[in-house]
Each structure stands twice: as structure tokens, then as C-alpha cells.
C-alpha positions as CSV (number, residue, x, y, z in Angstrom):
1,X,0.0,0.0,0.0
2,X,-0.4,2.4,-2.0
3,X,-1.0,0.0,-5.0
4,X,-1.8,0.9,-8.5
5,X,-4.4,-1.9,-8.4
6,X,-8.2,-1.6,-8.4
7,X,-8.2,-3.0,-5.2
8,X,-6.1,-0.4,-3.2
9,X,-8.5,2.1,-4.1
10,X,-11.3,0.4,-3.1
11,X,-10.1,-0.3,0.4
12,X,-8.8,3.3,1.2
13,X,-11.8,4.5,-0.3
14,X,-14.0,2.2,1.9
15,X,-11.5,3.4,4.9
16,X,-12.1,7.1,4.4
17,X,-16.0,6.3,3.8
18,X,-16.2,4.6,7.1
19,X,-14.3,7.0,9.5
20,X,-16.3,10.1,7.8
21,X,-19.0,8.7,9.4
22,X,-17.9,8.5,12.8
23,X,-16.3,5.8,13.0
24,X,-12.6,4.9,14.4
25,X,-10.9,3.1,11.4
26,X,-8.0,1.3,11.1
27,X,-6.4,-0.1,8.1
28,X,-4.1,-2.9,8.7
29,X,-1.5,-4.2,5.4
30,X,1.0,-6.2,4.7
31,X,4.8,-4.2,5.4
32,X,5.4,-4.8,2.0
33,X,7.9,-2.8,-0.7
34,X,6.2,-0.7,-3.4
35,X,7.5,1.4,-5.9
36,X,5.3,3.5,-5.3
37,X,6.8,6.5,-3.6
38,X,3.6,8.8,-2.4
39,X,2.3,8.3,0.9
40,X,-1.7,7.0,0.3
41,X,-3.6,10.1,0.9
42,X,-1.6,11.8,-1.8
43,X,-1.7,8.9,-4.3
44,X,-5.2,8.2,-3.8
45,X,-6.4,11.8,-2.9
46,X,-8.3,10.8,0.0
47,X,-7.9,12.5,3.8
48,X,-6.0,11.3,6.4
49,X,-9.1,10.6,9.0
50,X,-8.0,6.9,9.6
51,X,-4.7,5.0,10.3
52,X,-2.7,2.8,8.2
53,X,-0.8,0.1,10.1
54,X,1.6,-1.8,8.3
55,X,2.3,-5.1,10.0
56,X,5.3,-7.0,9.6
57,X,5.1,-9.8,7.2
58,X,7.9,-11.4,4.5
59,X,7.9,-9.6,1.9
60,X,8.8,-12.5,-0.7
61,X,6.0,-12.4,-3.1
62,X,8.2,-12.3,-5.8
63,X,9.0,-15.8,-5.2
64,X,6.1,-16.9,-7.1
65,X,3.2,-18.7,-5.7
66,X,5.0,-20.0,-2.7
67,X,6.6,-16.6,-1.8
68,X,3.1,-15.1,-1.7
69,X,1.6,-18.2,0.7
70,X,4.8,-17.3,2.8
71,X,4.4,-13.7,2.6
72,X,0.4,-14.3,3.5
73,X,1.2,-16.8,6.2
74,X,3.1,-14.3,8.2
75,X,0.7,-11.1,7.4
76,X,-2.2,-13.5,9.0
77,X,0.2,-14.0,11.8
78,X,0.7,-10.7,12.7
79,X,-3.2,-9.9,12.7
80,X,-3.4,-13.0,14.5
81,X,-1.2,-11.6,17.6
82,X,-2.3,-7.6,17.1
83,X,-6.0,-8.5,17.0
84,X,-5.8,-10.1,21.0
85,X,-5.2,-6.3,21.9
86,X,-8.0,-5.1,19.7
87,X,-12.0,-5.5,19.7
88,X,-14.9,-3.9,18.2
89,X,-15.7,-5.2,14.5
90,X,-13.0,-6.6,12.1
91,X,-14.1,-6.3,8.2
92,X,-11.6,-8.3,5.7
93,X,-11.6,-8.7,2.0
94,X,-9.1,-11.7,3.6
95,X,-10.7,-15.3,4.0
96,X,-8.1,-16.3,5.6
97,X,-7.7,-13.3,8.3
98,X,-11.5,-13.8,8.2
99,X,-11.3,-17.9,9.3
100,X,-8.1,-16.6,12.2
101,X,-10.2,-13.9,13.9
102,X,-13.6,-15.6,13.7
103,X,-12.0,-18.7,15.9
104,X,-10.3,-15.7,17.9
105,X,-14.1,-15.2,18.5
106,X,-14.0,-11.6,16.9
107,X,-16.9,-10.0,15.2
108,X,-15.5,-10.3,11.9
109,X,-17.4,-9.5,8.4
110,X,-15.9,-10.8,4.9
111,X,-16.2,-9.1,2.0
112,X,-15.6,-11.3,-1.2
113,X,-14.8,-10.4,-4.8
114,X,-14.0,-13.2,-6.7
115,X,-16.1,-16.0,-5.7
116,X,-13.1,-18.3,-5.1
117,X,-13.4,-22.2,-3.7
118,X,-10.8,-23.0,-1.0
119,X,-10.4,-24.3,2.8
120,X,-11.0,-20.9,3.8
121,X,-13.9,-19.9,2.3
122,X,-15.8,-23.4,3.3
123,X,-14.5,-22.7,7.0
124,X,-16.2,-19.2,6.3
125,X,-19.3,-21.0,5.6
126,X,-19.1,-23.5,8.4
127,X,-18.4,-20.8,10.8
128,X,-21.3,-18.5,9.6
129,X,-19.3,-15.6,8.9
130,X,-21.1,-12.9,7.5
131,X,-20.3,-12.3,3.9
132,X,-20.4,-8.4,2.0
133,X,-21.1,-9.4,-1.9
134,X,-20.2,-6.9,-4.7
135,X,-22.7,-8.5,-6.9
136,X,-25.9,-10.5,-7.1
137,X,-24.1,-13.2,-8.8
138,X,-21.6,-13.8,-6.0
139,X,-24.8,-13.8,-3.4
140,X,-26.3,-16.7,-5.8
141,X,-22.9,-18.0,-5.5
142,X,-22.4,-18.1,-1.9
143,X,-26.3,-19.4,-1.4
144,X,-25.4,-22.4,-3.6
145,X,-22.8,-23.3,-1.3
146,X,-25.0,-23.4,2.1
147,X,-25.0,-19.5,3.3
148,X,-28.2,-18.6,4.5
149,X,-29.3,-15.4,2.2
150,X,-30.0,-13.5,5.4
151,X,-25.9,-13.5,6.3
152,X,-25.3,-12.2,2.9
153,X,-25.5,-8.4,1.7
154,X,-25.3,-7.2,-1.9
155,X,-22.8,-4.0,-1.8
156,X,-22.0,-2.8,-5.2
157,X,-18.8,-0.6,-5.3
158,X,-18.9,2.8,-5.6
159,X,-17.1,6.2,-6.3
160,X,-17.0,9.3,-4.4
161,X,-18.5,12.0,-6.4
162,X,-16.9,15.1,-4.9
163,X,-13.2,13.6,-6.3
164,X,-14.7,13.4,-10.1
165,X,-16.3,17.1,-9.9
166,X,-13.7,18.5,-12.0
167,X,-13.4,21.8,-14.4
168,X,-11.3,21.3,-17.8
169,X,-12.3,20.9,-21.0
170,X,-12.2,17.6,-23.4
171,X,-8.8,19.5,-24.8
172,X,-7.2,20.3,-22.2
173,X,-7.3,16.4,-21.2
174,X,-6.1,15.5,-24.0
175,X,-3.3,17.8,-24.5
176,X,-2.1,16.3,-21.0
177,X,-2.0,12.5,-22.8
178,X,-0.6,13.7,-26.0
179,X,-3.9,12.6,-27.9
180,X,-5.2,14.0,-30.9
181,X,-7.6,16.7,-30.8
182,X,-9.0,16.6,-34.3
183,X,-10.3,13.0,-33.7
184,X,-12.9,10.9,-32.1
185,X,-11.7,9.0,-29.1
186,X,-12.4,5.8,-27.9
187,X,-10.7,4.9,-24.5
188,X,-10.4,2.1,-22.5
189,X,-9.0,2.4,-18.8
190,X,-7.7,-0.4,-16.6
191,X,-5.1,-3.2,-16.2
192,X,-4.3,-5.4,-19.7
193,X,-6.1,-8.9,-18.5
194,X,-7.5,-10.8,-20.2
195,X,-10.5,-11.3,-18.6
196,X,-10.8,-7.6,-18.5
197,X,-11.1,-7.8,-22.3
198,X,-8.7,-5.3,-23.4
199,X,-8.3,-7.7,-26.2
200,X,-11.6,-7.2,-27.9
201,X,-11.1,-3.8,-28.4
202,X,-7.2,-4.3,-30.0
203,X,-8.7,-6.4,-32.6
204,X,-11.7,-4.0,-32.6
205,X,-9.6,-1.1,-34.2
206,X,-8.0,-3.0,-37.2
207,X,-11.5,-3.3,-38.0
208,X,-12.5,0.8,-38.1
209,X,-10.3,2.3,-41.0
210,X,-12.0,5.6,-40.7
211,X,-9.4,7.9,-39.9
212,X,-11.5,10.4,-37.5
213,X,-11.9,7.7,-35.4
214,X,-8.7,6.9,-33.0
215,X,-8.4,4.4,-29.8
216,X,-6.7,5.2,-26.6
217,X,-5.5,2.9,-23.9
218,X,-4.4,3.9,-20.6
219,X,-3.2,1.3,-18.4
220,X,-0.6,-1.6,-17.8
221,X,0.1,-5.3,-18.5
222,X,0.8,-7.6,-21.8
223,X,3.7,-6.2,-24.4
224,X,3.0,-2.7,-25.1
225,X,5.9,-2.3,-27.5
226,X,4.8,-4.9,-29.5
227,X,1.3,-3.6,-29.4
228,X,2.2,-0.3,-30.7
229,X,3.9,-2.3,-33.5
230,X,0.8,-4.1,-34.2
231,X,-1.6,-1.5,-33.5
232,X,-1.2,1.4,-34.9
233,X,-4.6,2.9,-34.7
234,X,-4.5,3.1,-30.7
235,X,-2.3,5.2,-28.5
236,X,-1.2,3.4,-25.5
237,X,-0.3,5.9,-22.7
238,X,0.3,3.6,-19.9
239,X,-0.1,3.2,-16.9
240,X,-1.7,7.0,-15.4
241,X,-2.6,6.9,-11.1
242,X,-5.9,6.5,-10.0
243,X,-6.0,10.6,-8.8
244,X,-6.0,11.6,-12.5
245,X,-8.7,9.6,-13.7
246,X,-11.8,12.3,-13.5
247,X,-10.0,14.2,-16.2
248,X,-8.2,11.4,-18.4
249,X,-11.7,10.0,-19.2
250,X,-12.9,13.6,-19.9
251,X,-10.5,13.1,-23.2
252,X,-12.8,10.6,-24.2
253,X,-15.9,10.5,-27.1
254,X,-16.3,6.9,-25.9
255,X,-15.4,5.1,-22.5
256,X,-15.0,1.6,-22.9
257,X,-15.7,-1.9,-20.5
258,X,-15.9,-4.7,-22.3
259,X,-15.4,-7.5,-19.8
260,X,-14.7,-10.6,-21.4
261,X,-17.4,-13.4,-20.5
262,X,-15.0,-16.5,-20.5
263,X,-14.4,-16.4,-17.0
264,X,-17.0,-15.9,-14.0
265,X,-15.5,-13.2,-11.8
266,X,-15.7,-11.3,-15.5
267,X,-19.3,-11.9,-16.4
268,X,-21.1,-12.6,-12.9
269,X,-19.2,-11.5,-10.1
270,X,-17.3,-8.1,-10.6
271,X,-18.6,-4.9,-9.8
272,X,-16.1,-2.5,-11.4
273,X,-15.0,0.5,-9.8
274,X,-13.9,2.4,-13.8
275,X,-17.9,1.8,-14.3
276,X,-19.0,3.5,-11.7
277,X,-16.5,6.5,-12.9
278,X,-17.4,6.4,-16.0
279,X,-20.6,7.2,-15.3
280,X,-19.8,10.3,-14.1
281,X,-18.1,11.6,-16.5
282,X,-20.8,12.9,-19.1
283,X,-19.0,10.3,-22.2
284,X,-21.1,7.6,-23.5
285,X,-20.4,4.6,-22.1
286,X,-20.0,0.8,-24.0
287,X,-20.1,-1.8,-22.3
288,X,-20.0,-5.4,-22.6
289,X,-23.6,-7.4,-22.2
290,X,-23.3,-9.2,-19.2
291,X,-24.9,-9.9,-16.1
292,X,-22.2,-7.9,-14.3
293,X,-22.8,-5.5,-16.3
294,X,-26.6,-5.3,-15.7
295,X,-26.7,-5.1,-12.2
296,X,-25.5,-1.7,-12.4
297,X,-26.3,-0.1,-16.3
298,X,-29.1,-0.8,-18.7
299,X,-30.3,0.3,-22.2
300,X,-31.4,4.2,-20.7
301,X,-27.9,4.5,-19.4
302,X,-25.4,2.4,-21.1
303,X,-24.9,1.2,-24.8
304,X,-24.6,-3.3,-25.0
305,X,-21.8,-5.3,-27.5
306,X,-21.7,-8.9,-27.6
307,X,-19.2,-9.9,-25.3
308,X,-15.5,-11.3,-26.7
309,X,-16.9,-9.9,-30.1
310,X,-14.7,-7.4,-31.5
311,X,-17.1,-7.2,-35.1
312,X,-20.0,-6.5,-32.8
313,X,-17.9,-4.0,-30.7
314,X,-16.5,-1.8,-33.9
315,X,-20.5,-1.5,-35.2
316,X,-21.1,-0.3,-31.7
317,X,-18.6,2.2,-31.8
318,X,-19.5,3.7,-34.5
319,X,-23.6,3.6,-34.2
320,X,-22.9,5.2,-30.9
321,X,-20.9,7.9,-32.6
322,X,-23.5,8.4,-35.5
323,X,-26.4,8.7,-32.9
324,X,-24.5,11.0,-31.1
325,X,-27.5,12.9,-29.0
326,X,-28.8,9.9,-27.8
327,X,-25.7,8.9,-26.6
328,X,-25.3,11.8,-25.0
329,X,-29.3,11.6,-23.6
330,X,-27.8,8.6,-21.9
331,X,-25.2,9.9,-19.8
332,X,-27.5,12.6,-18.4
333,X,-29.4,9.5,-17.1
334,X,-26.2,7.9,-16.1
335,X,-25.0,11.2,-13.9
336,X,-28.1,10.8,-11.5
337,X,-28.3,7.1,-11.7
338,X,-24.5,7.0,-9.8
339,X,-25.6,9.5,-7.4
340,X,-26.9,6.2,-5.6
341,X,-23.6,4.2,-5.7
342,X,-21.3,6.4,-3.5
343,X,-19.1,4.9,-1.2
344,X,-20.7,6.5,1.6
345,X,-24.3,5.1,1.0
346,X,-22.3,1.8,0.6
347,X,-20.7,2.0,3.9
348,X,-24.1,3.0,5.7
349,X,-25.8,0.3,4.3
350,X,-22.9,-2.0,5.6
351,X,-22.9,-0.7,8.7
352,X,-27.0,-1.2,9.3
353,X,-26.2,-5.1,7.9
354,X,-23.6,-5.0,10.5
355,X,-26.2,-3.5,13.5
């Protein structure tokens, strides 16, 4: 911590959300390094109203897979001994730290992401833990496995509004990424996985040759320099910090998410934080058609492409950018439909599930 990671900001976010409540927050992470040299209220913009506690741990996750057991082993460790000095209510996104403190007899409350299948998780279930979903489709998930539907609570992510009020103009943003002004934009924003679907929209642009129409990809992962080789109708800016994203999508004609649907945590389970930006932002949004997707946008704020179909996701692009005005219709019913998904409501509705 800080991480460039979707997941830092999420926690922080939920951190800052929490103690601007009233409540008395702290933050325990791993004591690991980070190239990152900004402390975390400056990298993620957020105040300083609760503490971050870095506990000791083995920083070896470079290792591989056994380095990061190792490196978890002794993080759990470390909550394991601080936690007899602490009470009140313990909220992980750990299963593991949620299986230690729960037999610690804590009041412990596990949020869950991914809808993974390990010896923690079933000892969450068997213990009763109570479980924070991001998404209906993880709730249906953790049901199927035996958790009563009354220990579960759906908690989209969110975004905090005040951060992604900014004043600049469409060229000004892009003057600051070194795209082209004369051009339509299309932009994606996010890590290069593949379950992201980043893909789709690479082969996507060797299939638009008009030349008003140029992609943009901010963000990190895969071989960029061989992408640029390969690509030549897409500017890849790299990786830009969280802080600066309520003007980088500003650049945008189009903001693209087009999770792929090959892999669960993709097409039922996520609840992307970019998408709840997004909608913010006043650019038509494209997104990929999947139940994810749905539990948040529909038809009057969001325009659908078949998933993992990069034909059906260039004839999107450029209907959306023909029918312009309706586009735009929709992100005016986007702006107040987000006004519901800040991370503030989100924390109040934890904390009554909590109660």
C-alpha cells in the first residue's frame, strides 16, 4: 500500500467512507515494498481521518506462488497476535484473516470479490461468517454453497463523487495525454487482463479504417511495445494513477468496459469501480452485455456489444458515434443514476447489515 491496483483504491476509499462517518478506522497491510513512492492520501487523494498500520510480514512475493503463501502466512500471523489487543468489529476482504479472527471469537465481516473455492472460504461458511457481496451473482454463488441469504448483503462498489467534480475541458485532457484533438476518441482504462477484455477492443480497431476515429488505452500489462507495432490505430499511454482519472476520461468520445465473459469473476461476479466512474463523467459509455454489467447499467444509461466480439464491438462504436444525441441523452441518465452508488451510502448500508 499504496497500490496501482483496483483494489487499493477500493479499500482506502471504503476506509475514508467509514471514519467520515464517525467511525474509528483502522487499516491494517501487509509491510510490503512498493515502488510507489507517495504516501496513500496523496496517491489516492483521499484525507487522512483513519490509520494505516503496516504489520510485519515477508515480503517475498516475488518468489512466485510460494513466496506469496509465505508472505500471506506471516501477514495472518501478525493480525493473529495484534487482534488479542484489539475489539470492536474486524471487516476483511481476507478469508483467511476472516477464518483466524472468527476462531479468535472476533466479530468479523468478509467481503468477497471473486467467488473463489478453498479451505478458507468453506470454514467461512461453516463458521457463519457474515459475507459483503459486490454483486448478485456472487450472493447466488455463496447461497449455492449453504450460506443462509439473510448473512449475505449485496454492496456494489462505488465512487465518491466530490473527487470526479472537475473543471477542464475535453482539450485540455487531452493535451495532457498527447492525444489528438481533431479526432474521435475511444478509450479504454484499466489493467491489460484478459478477462478484462482489453483484447476485444485491439482487434476492434484493425476493423475501423476511418481515420476520425482513434483508440486510446491507458493502463498496464501484456507487451506494449509490440502492441504499438501491431496496433497502430491506438495510442497506449500507460499506466496514469488512479488521482487523475476524473479528467483522463474527460478526453474521451467513448469510454469503454468490455469484460470478457469467458471467466466468471468477468461476467457474474465483478462490480467495477472504472464503471461507476465512467458514469460520471458525461461520455457515452460501452459496455459489454453481461450480467455484471446489468446489475448496475441498462439500455437508458449504457450502450450493450456482444461480449468477446470485436465485429460486434466496432459496429457499436461507430452507431454510438453516428447517434451521437442519444448517446449523450444517456449519460445525463447515467450522472443521477450513480448518485446512488457512493461509497458513503455503501458504507451505511454496511454498517445497518452489521447492526
Amino acid at each position: 500500500m499504496p497500490t496501482e491496483k483496483a483494489h487499493g483504491i477500493q479499500v482506502v476509499k471504503m476506509c475514508e467512507a467509514f471514519s467520515n462517518i464517525g467511525n474509528n478506522v483502522e487499516l491494517w497491510v501487509p509491510n510490503r515494498w512498493t515502488k510507489i513512492n507517495e504516501n496513500p492520501s496523496n496517491f489516492y487523494g483521499i484525507d487522512e481521518s483513519f490509520e494505516i498500520k503496516k504489520l510485519k510480514c515477508f515480503d517475498v512475493v516475488h518468489w512466485g506462488k510460494v513466496g506469496y503463501r509465505i508472505e500471506m502466512i506471516s501477514f495472518l500471523f501478525s493480525c493473529f497476535i495484534k487482534s488479542f489487543f484489539k475489539s470492536g468489529i474486524f471487516y476483511t476482504r481476507e478469508e483467511s484473516v476472516a477464518v483466524a479472527l472468527s476462531l479468535l471469537g472476533k466479530k468479523v465481516f468478509w467481503e468477497s470479490h471473486r467467488g473463489n473455492i478453498n479451505m478458507f472460504v468453506k470454514m467461512i461458511v461453516f463458521l457463519k461468517v457474515p459475507i459483503v457481496s459486490i454483486s448478485n451473482g456472487l450472493k447466488e454463488f455463496y447461497v449455492n454453497l449453504g450460506v443462509a441469504e439473510n448473512r449475505i448483503l449485496v454492496a456494489p462498489d462505488g465512487v465518491d463523487l466530490k473527487q470526479f467534480q472537475v473543471v477542464t475541458t475535453k482539450e485540455e485532457s487531452r493535451k495532457r495525454l498527447n492525444l489528438p484533438l481533431d479526432k474521435k476518441i475511444v478509450m479504454y482504462i484499466g489493467l491489460f487482463e484478459d478477462w478484462k477484455g482489453y483484447k476485444t477492443i485491439l482487434e476492434a480497431s484493425t476493423l475501423i479504417l476511418d481515420d476520425n476515429i482513434h483508440f486510446a488505452m491507458i493502463g498496464e500489462g501484456g507487451n506494449l511495445e509490440e502492441f504499438k507495432v501491431m496496433y497502430p490505430n491506438v495510442t497506449f499511454v500507460g499506466y496514469r494513477p488512479y488521482k487523475e482519472l476524473p479528467i483522463n476520461q474527460i478526453s474521451a468520445d467513448i469510454l469503454l468496459v468490455p469484460n470478457s465473459s469467458k471467466e466468471r469473476i468477468s461476467s457474474h461476479f465483478t462490480s467495477p469501480i472504472k464503471l461507476f466512474a465512467h458514469m460520471t463523467s458525461g461520455v457515452p459509455i460501452v459496455v459489454s452485455d453481461l450480467p455484471s454489467m446489468r446489475e448496475v447499467v441498462d439500455e437508458s444509461t449504457a450502450t450493450f456489444f456482444e461480449p468477446d466480439n470485436a465485429e460486434s464491438l466496432a459496429v457499436v462504436i461507430k452507431d454510438v458515434l453516428l447517434n451521437f444525441k442519444l448517446a449523450i441523452t444517456k449519460t445525463q441518465k447515467s450522472l443521477e443514476k450513480v448518485k446512488v452508488y457512493t461509497w458513503r451510502n455503501r458504507t451505511i448500508k454496511i454498517l445497518e447489515f452489521i447492526k
